[in-house]
N, C-alpha and C positions, 0 to 999 in steps of 0.2 A: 905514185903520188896522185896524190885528187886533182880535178878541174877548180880552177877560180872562176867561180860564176858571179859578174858584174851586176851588182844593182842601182836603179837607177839614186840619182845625186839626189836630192831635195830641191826643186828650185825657190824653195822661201815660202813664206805665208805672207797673202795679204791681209789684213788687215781692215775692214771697211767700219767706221762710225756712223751711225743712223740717231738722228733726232726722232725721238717719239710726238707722233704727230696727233692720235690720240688713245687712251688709255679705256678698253670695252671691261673688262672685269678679268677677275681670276675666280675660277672654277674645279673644285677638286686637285690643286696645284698644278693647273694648267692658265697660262695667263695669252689673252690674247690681246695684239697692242695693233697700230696701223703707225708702221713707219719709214722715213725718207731719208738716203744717204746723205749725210750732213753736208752742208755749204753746196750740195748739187739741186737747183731749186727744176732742174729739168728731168730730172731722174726719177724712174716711177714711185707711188704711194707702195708699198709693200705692206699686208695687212699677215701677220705672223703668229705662230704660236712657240711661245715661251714656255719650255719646261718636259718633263716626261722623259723617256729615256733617250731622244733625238736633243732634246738643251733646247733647242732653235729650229723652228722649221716651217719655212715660209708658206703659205696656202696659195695666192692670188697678187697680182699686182694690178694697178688702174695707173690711167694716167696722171698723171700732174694740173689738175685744171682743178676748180672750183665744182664741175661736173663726178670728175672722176673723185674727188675725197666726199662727194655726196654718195657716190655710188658704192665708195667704200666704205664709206660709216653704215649703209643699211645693210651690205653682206657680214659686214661686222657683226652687227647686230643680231641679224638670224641665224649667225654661226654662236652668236654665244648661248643664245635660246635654243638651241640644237644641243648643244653641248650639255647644258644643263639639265637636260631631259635626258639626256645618254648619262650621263654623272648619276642621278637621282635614279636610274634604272640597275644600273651596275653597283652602285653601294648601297642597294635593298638584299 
């Protein structure tokens, strides 16, 4: 008779909802957004990428200040102009 070899349980999935705090462009079916765990106003900017074969996958976080969503909207920015240049390279 064989060994029963134990795997582990599942402990659950959480769950996390995120307000889009704001919206940089979509690019070759890639979307990049900057957003905040909902109703947590203390909780970092998360600036993300939407899509490709990862669904969701976060780049960088900043802090929570009027500083920090400045400093996220310009990384924002030169990731999508980056991107767009790598998009426009790859489907030539």
């Amino acid at each position: 008779m064989g060994d029963v070899i134990q795997f582990p349980q599942p402990g659950g999935t959480e769950v996390l909802h995120f307000d889009e705090k704001h919206a940089f462009g979509e690019i070759g079916g890639l979307m990049l957004s900057l957003v905040q765990e909902r109703d947590k106003p203390d909780s970092p900017l998360i600036l993300i990428m939407l899509g490709g074969a990862d669904g969701f996958y976060p780049l960088e976080s900043f802090e929570p200040t009027p500083e920090g969503s400045d400093l996220a909207k310009m990384a924002g920015d030169l990731m999508l102009r980056a991107l767009a240049v790598a998009h426009g390279n790859w489907s030539e």
